[in-house]
N, C-alpha and C positions, 0 to 999 in steps of 0.2 A: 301925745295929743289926746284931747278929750272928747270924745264921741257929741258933743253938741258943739264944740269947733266944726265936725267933721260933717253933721246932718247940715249945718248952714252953708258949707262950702259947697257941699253937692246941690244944696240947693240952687247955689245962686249960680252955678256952673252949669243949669238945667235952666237959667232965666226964668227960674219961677219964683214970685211971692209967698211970703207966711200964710197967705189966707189959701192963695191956691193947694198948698202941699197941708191945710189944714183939712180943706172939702176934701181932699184924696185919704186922708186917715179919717175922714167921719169926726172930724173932733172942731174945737171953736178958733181962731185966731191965738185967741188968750191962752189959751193950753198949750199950741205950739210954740209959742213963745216961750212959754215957760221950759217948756224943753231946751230949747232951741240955746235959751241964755244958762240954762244951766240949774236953774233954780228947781224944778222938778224932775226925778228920774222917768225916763222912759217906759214904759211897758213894753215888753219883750215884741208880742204882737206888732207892735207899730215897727218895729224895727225891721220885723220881714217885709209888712208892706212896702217901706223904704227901701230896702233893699232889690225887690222884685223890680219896683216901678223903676229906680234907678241904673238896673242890672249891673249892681255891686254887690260883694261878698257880706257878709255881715262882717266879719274881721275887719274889713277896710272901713265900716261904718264907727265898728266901736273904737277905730283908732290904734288897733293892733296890728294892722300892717300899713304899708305905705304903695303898694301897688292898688289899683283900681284890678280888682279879677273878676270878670264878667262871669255871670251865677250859671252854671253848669245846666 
């Protein structure tokens, strides 16, 4: 699985919108989208904040595991 399959699931598994989890990274709609679809890579940084806000491992985020493991 590819880590922007993985940030849209948790997203939508959190019933939050593109533009909500866009104000939560400081960034615009359009950018997380572009993530989101695959078309730009992520910067690292966002990935923790995702991680924290969602309390998932970064693993589970980039799509290297398949358990949800709540951040230590």
């Amino acid at each position: 699985m590819y880590y922007y399959q993985r940030i849209r699931d948790v997203r939508e598994d959190a019933d939050l919108n593109q533009q909500q989890v866009a104000e939560l990274l400081n960034i615009t709609r359009q950018q997380y989208q572009l993530y989101e679809s695959g078309k730009r890579e992520m910067p690292m940084h966002l990935f923790v904040v995702l991680a924290k806000h969602y309390n998932v491992s970064l693993d589970y985020l980039a799509g290297l595991c398949l358990c949800k493991k709540p951040l230590v």
